[in-house]
PALUM-615543 format. One record per residue (C-alpha): residue in one letter; x, y, z. Coordinates in Angstrom, 3 decimals. Example, Ala and Ser with C-alpha at 12.3 -4.5 7.8 and 13.67 -1.06 7.14 Angstrom:
2
code / c1 / c2 / c3
A / 12.300 / -4.500 / 7.800
S / 13.670 / -1.060 / 7.140
//
This chain:
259
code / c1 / c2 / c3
X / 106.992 / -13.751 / -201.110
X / 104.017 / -15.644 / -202.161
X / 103.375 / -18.993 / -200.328
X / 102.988 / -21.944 / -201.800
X / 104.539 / -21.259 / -205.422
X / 107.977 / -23.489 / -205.528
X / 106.681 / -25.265 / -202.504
X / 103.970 / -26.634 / -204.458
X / 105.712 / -28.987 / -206.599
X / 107.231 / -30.654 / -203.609
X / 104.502 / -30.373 / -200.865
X / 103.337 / -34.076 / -201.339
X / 106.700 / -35.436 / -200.747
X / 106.934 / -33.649 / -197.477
X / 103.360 / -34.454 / -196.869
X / 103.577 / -38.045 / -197.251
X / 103.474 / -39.236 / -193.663
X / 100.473 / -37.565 / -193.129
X / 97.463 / -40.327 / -193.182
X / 95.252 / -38.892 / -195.114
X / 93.300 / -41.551 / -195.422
X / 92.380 / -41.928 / -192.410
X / 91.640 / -38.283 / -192.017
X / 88.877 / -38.871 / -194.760
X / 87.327 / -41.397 / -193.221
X / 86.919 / -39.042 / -190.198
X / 85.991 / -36.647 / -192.029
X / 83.069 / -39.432 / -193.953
X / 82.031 / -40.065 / -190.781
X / 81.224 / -36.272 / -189.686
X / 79.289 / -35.440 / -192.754
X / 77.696 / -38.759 / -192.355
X / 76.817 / -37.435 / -188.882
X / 74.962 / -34.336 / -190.395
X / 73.130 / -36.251 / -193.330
X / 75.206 / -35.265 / -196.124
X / 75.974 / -38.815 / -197.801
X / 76.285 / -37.879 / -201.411
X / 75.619 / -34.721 / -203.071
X / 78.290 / -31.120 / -203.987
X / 81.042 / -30.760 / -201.237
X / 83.295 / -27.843 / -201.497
X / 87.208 / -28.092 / -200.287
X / 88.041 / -24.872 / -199.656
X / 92.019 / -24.417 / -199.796
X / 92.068 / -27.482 / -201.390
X / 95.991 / -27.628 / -202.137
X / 96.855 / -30.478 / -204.264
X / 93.780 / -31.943 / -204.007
X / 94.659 / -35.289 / -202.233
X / 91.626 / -34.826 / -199.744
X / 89.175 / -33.444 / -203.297
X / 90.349 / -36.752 / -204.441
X / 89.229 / -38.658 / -201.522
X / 86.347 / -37.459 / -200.821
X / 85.369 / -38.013 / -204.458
X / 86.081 / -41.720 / -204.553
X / 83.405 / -41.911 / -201.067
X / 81.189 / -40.349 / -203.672
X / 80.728 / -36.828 / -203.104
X / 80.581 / -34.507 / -206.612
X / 83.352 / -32.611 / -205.459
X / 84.691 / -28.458 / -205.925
X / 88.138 / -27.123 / -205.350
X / 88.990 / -23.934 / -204.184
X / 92.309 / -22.840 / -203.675
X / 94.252 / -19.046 / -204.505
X / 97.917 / -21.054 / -205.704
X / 97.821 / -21.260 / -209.019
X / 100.676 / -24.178 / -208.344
X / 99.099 / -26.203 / -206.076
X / 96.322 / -26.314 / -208.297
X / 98.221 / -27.535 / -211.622
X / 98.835 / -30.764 / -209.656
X / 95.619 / -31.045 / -208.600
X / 94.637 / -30.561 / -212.132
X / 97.112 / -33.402 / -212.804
X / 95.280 / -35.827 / -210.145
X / 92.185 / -35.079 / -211.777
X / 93.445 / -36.489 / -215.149
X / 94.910 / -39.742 / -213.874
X / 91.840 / -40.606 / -211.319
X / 88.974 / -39.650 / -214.151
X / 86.786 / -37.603 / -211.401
X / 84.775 / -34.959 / -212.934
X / 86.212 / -32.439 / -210.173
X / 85.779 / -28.617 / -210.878
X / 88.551 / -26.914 / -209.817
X / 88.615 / -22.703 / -209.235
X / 91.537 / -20.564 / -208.636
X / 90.386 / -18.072 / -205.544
X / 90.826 / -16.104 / -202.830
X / 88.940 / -18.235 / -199.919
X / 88.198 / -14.519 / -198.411
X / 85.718 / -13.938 / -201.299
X / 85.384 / -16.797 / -203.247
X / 82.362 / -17.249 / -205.366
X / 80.421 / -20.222 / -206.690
X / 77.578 / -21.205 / -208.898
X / 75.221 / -22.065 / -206.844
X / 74.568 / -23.580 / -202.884
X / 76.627 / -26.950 / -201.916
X / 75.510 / -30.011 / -199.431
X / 78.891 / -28.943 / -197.628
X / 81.751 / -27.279 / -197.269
X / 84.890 / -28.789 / -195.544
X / 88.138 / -27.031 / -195.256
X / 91.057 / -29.012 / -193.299
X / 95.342 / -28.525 / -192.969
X / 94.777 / -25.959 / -191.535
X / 93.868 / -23.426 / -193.975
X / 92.033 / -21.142 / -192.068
X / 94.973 / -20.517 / -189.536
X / 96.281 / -18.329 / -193.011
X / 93.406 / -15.974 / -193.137
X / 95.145 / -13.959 / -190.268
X / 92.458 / -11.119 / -189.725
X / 89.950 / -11.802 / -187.848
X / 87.592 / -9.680 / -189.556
X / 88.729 / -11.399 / -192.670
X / 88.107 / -14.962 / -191.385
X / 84.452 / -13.511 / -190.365
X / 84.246 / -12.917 / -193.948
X / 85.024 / -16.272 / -194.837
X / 82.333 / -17.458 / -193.112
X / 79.933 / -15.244 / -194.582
X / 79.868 / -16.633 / -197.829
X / 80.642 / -20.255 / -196.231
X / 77.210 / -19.541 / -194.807
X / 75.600 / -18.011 / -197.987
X / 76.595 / -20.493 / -200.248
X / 75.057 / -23.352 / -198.052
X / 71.754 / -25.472 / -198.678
X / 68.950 / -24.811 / -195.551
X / 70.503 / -27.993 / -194.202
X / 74.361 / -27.830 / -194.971
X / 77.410 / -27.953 / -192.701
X / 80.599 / -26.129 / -192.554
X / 83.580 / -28.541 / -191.184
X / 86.869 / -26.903 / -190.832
X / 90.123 / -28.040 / -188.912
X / 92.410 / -24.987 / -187.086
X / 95.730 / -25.342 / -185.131
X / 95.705 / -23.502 / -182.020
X / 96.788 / -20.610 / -180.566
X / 98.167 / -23.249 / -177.802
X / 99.831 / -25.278 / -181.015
X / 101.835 / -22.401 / -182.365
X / 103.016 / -20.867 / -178.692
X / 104.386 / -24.397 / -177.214
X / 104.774 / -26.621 / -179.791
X / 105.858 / -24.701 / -183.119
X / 107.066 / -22.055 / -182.123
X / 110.731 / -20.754 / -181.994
X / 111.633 / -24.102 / -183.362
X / 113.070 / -25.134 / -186.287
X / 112.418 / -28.500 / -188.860
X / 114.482 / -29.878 / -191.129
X / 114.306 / -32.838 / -193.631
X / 116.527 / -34.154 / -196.000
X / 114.952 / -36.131 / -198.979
X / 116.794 / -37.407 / -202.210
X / 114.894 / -35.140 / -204.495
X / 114.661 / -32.645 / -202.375
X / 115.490 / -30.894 / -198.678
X / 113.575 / -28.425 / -196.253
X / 114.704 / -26.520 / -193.777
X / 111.362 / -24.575 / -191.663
X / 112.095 / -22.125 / -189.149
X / 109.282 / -21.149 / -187.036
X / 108.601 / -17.776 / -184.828
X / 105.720 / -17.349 / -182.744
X / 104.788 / -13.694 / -182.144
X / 102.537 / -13.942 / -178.970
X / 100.890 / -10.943 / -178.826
X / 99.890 / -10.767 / -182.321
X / 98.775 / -14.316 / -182.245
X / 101.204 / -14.754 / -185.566
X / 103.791 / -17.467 / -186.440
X / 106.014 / -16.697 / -189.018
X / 107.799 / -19.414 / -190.703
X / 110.349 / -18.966 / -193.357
X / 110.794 / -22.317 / -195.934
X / 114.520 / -22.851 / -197.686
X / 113.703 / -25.654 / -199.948
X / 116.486 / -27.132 / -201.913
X / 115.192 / -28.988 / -204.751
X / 116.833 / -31.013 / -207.192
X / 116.950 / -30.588 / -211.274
X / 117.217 / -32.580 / -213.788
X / 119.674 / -31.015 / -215.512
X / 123.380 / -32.076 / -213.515
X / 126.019 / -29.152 / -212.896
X / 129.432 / -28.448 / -215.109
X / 131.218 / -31.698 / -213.400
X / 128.434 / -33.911 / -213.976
X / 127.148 / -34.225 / -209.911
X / 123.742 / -33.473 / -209.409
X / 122.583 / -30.079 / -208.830
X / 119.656 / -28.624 / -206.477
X / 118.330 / -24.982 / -206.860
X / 117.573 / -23.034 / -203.678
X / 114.455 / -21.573 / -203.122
X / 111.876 / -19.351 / -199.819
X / 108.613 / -18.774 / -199.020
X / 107.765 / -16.798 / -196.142
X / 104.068 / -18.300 / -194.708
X / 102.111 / -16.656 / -192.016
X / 99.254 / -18.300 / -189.478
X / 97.322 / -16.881 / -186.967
X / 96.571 / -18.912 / -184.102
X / 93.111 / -18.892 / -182.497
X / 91.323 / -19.974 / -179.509
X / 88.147 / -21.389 / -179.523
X / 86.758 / -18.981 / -177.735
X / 87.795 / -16.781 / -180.801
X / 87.057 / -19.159 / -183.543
X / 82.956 / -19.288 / -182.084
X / 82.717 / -15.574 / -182.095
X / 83.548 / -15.395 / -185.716
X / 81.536 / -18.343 / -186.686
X / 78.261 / -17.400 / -184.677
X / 79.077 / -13.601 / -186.113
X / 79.129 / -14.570 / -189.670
X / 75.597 / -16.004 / -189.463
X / 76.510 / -19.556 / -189.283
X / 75.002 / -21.465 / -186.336
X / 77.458 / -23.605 / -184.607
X / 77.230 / -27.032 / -183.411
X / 80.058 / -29.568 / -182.015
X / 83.386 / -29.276 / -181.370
X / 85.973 / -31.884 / -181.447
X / 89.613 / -32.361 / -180.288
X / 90.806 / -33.531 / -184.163
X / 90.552 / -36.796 / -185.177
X / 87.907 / -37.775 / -181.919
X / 84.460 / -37.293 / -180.747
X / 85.977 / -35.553 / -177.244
X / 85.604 / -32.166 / -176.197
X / 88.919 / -30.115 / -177.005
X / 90.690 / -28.847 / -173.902
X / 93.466 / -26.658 / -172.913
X / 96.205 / -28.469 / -174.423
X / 94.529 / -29.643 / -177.572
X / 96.573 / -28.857 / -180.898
X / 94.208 / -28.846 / -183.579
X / 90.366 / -28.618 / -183.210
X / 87.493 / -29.494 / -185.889
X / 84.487 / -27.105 / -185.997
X / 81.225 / -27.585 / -187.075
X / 78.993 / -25.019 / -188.428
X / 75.442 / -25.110 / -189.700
X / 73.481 / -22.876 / -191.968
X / 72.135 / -20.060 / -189.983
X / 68.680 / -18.086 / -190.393
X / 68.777 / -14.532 / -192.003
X / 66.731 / -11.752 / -191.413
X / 63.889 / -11.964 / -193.954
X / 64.402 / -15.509 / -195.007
//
């Protein structure tokens, strides 16, 4: 099933203990780091746009890219009620295609653990690197191959909300590197049932992440073109380790033959 389609219209609830806030202010402070103060910043697999939206208010003349048409009509929806001139593009983050170069590119939650090819993730970093200015950076988040084999894996998450209900179960496949998790949302409708109670429709999504190493993540980036240049356990300036659960990258512009 496609990911992300009924899921869509609830992901914010579920997402709302996340502090994104405070992840944009770590992410400020990176691209702050690398020069880029102001200027066009892509989010690619930009959801619902919550972090689009933040990252426009710090100033940034920001681009969405994202393939769920869903996840996209709320963004849309943010869009109206802030008043940020945001462009917003339905794609395919394995060939996605834009008018011209950007100051950055930033790409967090996680969305490159769904690009679950490795030669397809090199690909993604292609035109990450072709569609950079000489002096851009790439920042991406990815949970680990560590993440998905101890912590997520073979588990299973539920959460019961008045609107709406989740149940997540998880399964790691080690040697293909793949977790599998299958969603049964319950959400509710307006419309009650024949004896007037309320009623909630049943709905799944099957997802499907790929966890890397480092090691792995640094061949593709360096392979693609892109130069690489820090590494960060998330959400700190330390080096990630053995244990760590999600790791930032960051990737410069590389050099190609004959520029």
């Amino acid at each position: 099933m496609e990911a992300y389609t009924s899921f869509a219209s609830v992901y914010d609830t579920f997402m709302d203990d996340v502090p994104y806030e405070e992840w944009g202010e770590y992410l400020h402070g990176l691209l702050k780091e690398y020069g880029i103060n102001d200027g066009l910043v892509l989010d690619l697999g930009c959801g619902t746009g919550t972090m689009t939206e933040l990252l426009a208010d710090l100033g940034y003349d920001m681009i969405g890219v994202d393939n769920s048409e869903d996840m996209l009509e709320i963004a849309l929806e943010k869009k109206v009620k802030s008043g940020h001139d945001i462009l917003y593009l339905q794609q395919d983050m394995r060939e996605f295609e834009l008018y011209g170069t950007v100051r950055a590119i930033v790409s967090i939650c996680d969305s490159v653990n769904y690009i679950t090819e490795p030669d397809e993730l090199q690909r993604v970093f292609y035109w990450a690197d072709n569609y950079l200015d000489t002096d851009g950076v790439f920042i991406f988040d990815f949970n680990t191959e560590y993440k998905y084999r101890e912590i997520l894996g073979d588990t299973t998450i539920a959460e019961n909300r008045e609107e709406c209900s989740f149940i997540w179960d998880n399964y790691y496949y080690e040697e293909e590197q793949i977790n599998e998790y299958e969603l049964s949302l319950f959400i509710k409708e307006d419309v009650p049932s024949s004896d007037g109670g309320e009623r909630y429709r049943k709905y799944q999504e099957t997802h499907f992440q790929r966890g890397y190493t480092l090691d792995e993540m640094l061949e593709l980036v360096q392979a693609s073109g892109l130069k690489f240049l820090a590494a960060y356990d998330a959400f700190t300036r330390e080096a990630p380790g053995a244990k760590s659960e999600r790791i930032y990258v960051i990737a410069g512009k590389g050099k190609r033959t004959g520029e």
